[in-house]
N, C-alpha and C positions, 0 to 999 in steps of 0.2 A: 266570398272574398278570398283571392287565393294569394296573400302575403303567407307564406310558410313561416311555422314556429321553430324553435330552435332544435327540434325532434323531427322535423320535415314535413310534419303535417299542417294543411293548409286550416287556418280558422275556419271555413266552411264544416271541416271534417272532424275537428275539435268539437265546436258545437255540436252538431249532429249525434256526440256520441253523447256527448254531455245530456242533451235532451232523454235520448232514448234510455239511458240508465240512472234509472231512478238512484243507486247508489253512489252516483259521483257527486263529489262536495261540493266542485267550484269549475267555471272554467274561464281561463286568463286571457283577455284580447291583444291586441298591439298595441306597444309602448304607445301614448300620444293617442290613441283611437278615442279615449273621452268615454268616460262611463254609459252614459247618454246613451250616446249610439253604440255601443256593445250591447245595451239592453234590448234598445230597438233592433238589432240586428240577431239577436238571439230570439227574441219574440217574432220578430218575421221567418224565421228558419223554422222556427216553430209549427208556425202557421203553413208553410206548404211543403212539411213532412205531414201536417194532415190534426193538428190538434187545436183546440178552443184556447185563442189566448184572453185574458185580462189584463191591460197594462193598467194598473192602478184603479180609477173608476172606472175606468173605458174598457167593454167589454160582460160578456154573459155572466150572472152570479153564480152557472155551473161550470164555469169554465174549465179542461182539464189542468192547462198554467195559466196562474196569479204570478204576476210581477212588478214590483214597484221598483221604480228609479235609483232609491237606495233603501237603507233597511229604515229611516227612521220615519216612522209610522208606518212600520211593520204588524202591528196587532192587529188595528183595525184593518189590513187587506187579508190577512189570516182569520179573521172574524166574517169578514161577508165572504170568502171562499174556503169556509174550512175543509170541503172533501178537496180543493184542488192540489197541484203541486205548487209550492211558494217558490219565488225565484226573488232574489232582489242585488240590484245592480253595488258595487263596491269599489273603492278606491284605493288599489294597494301601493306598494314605493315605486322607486321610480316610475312615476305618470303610468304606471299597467292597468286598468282594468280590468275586473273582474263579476261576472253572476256567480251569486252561493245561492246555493239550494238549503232554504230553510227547513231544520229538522224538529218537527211538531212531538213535542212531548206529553203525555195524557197521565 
């Protein structure tokens, strides 16, 4: 998707970076884009940079990302994919969406 952020980078290249560093918290779609489809659209980015996605039940129990639509019932996708990376879709102000990367505490 090449709507640019307010930094100049396009959502395509946001995500992408989001994916590939495990240490980034979150990352913010287009105003109005719909939680939804930021998920689905980061799970598909996912997918043909080359990684095993999970979106909720759908998908391999080793997947390398686990992602659910929003965080609640967040455990039990943390439970059937505990070595994956957790992703889950979020609703911030003004209609932005957002995926946070959940961080597993032991």
């Amino acid at each position: 998707m090449e709507c640019a952020d307010g930094d100049g980078s396009s959502l395509d290249t946001r995500v992408e970076r989001f994916i590939a560093d495990g240490s980034s918290s979150a990352v913010t779609g287009i105003r109005r884009m719909g939680r939804e489809e930021l998920v689905r659209f980061v799970a598909e980015k996912a997918r043909d940079i080359g990684y095993s996605v999970a979106i909720g039940d759908d998908g391999p129990p080793d997947a390398d990302i686990a992602i659910a639509m929003h965080w609640d019932g967040l455990e039990e996708l943390v439970s059937r994919h505990p070595d994956s990376d957790i992703l889950y879709g979020q609703d911030l102000c003004h209609q932005v969406p957002a995926v946070v990367r959940f961080r597993k505490t032991r």
